[in-house]
C-alpha positions in Angstrom: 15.2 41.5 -8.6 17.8 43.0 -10.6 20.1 40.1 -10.2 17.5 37.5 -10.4 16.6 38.5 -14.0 19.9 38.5 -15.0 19.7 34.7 -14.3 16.5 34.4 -16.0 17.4 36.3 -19.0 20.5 34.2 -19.5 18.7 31.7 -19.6 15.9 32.6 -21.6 18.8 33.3 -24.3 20.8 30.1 -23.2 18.2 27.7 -23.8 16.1 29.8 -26.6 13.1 29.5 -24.2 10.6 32.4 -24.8 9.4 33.8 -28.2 6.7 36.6 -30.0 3.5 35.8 -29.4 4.1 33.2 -27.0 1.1 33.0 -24.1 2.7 32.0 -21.2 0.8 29.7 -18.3 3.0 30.4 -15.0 2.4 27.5 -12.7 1.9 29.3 -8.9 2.1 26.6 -6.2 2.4 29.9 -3.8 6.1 29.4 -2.8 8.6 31.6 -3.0 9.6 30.3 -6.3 6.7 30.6 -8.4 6.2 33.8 -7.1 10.0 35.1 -8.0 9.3 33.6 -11.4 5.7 34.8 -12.1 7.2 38.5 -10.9 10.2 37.8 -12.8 8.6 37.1 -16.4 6.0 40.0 -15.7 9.4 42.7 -15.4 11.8 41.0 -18.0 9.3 41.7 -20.3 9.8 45.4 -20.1 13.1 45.3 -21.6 14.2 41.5 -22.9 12.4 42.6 -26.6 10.3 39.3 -26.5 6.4 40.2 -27.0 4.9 37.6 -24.7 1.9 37.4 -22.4 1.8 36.0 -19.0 -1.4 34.5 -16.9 -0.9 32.6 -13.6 -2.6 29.4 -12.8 -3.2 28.0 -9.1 -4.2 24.4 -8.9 -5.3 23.9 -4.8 -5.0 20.4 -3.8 -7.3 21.3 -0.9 -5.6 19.1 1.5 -7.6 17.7 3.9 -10.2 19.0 1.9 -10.1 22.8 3.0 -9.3 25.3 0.4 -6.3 27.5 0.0 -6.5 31.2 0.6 -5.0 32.6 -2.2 -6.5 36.0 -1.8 -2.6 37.9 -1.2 -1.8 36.7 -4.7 -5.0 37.4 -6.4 -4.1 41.1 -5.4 -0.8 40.8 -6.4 -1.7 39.6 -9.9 -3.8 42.5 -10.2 -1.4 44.7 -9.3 0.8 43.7 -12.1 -2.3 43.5 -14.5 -2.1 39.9 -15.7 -4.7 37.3 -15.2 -4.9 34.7 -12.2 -6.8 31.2 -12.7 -7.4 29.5 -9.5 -8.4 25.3 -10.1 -9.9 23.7 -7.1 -9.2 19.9 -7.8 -9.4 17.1 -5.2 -5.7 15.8 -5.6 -4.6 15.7 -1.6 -8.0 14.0 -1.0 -7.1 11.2 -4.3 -3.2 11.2 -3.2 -3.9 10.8 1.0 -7.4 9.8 1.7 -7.9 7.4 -0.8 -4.7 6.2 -2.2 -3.2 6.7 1.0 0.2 6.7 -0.5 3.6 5.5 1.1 5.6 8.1 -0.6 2.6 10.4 -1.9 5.1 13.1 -4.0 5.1 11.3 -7.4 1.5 10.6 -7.5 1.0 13.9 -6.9 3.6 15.9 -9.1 1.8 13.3 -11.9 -1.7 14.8 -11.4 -0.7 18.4 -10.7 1.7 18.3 -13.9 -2.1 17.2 -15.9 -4.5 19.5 -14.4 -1.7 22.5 -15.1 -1.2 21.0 -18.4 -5.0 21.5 -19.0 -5.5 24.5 -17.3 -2.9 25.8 -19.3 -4.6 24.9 -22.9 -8.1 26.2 -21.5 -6.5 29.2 -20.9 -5.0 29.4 -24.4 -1.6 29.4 -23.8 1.1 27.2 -25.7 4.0 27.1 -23.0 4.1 26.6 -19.4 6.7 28.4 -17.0 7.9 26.2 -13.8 9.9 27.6 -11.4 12.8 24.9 -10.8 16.0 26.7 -9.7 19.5 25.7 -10.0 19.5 23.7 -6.6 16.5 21.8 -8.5 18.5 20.6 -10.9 21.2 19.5 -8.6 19.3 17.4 -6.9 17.4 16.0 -9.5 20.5 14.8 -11.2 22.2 13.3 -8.2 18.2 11.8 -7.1 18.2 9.9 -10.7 21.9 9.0 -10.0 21.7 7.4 -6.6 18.0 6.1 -6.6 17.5 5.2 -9.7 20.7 4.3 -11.4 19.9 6.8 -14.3 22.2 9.6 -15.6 19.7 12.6 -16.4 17.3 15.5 -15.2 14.4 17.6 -16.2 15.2 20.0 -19.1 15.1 23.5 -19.2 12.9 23.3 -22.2 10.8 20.5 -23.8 7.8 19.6 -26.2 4.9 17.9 -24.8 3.9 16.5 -28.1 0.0 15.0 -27.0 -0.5 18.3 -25.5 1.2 20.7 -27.7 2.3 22.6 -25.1 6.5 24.2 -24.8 7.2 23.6 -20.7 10.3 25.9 -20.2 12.0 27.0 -16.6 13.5 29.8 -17.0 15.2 29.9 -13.0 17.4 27.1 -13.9 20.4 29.3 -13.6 19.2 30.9 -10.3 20.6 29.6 -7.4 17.8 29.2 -4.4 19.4 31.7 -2.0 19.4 34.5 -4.6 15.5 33.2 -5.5 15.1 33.7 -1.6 16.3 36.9 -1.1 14.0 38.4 -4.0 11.2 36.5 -2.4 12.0 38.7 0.9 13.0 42.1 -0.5 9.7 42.4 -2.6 8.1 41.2 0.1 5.9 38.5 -2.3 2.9 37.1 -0.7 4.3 33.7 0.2 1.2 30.8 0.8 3.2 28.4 3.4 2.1 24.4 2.0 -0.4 22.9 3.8 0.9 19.2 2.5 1.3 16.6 5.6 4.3 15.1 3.5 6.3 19.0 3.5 9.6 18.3 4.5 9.5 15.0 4.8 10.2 13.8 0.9 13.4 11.9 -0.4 14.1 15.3 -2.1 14.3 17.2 0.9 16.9 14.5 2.0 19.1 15.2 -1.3 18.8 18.8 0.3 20.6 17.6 3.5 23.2 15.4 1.5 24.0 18.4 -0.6 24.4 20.7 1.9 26.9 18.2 3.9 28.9 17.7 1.1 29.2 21.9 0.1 30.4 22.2 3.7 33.1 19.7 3.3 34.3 19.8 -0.5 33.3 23.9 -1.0 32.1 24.0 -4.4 30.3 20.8 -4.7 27.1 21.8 -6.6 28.6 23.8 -9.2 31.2 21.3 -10.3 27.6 18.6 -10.5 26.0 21.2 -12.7 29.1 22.0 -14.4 29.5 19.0 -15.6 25.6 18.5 -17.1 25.9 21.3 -18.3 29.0 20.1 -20.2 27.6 16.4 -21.1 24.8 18.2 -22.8 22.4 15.7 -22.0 18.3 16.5 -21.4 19.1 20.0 -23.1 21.5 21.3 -20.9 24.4 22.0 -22.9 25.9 25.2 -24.0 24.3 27.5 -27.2 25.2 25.5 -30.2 26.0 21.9 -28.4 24.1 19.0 -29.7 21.4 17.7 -27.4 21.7 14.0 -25.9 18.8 12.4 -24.7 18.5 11.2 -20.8 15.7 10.7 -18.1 13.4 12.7 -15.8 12.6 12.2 -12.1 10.3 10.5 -10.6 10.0 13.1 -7.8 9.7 16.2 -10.3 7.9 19.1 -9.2 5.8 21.9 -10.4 
């Protein structure tokens, strides 16, 4: 994990994320990701000289209306001695059964992002952790480029003003191979997604694009997310650059 929280502590200090006092909801789908960051926050504690607390919150969509065995990463969770919320909610039944939606990832990220949101306040916290990576980002910039016609992406840290909640992500400088690796050397109790749409989304295409392009212009990626970093818009510009506003994606992710 060592290198892992190197990333996460640069940019905890990059993008002035974390703070005293702050209670922290970490939003655990049950992927690799959520589970490096939840692990992560829990050890960068020990020696970043923030005083912060961390609980994890599990919102099961119950597709096909079976719960999730979460059991693995209840244990975990008291291993490390923090609190773990699980929230049944009925969101693959709303998003499959009735909706019966086309391209069901928006409606979803929508619903998940306001049952986290209030799980979160129940729980008395004031910021929420996600656990978008540095390939995240990528995409999400090029998805707003070529889809929607919008230069922009998800920030690394943002107010949610109606709910008065901070939502930071503190992998954004993590690439998802090094996320993967600490995933497999702790050995973190993985959940595999039960969604009937995995692998199958528009973002999961980006993936393919990406990967095409790295293979035939080596370095693709990090000249994209050099360069919003350097525009500075949605946040993403250096300590002491101005902020420019921009957009968010439709097909953003907890």
């Amino acid at each position: 994990m060592q290198k892992m929280l190197g990333y996460m502590r640069k940019a905890v200090e990059d993008f002035d994320l974390i703070h005293d006092g702050d209670k922290i909801a970490v939003g655990v789908s049950g992927g690799k990701d959520s589970l490096v960051l939840l692990y992560g926050l829990v050890l960068l504690k020990r020696f970043i000289g923030i005083d912060y607390s961390v609980t994890a919150i599990t919102l099961d969509p119950c597709f096909n209306g079976v719960c999730t065995d979460y059991s693995e990463i209840s244990e975990f969770c008291e291993k490390l001695g923090i609190e773990y919320i699980i929230k049944r909610t009925q969101i693959g039944e709303i998003v499959f059964d009735v909706r019966k939606e086309e391209h069901p990832c928006s409606l979803c990220a929508r619903m998940r992002r306001g049952a986290l949101h209030d799980a979160a306040k129940d729980a008395g916290c004031n910021v929420v952790a996600l656990g978008h990576h540095n390939d995240d980002a990528v995409e999400t910039f090029l998805m707003n480029l070529y889809i929607e016609g919008r230069i922009g992406c998800f920030s690394p840290k943002s107010y949610l003003s109606r709910k008065e909640l901070y939502l930071i992500r503190p992998m954004v400088l993590a690439p998802e191979s090094e996320i993967r690796k600490a995933a497999n050397k702790n050995s973190l109790p993985v959940v595999k997604s039960k969604c009937p749409a995995d692998g199958k989304t528009k973002r999961e295409e980006m993936k393919e694009y990406i990967l095409k392009m790295n293979r035939e212009s080596r370095g693709f990626s990090e000249r994209i997310f050099g360069a919003l970093r350097r525009s500075g818009i949605d946040g993403w510009g250096f300590p002491g650059q101005q902020p420019k506003p921009g957009t968010f994606s439709s097909e953003d992710k907890i």
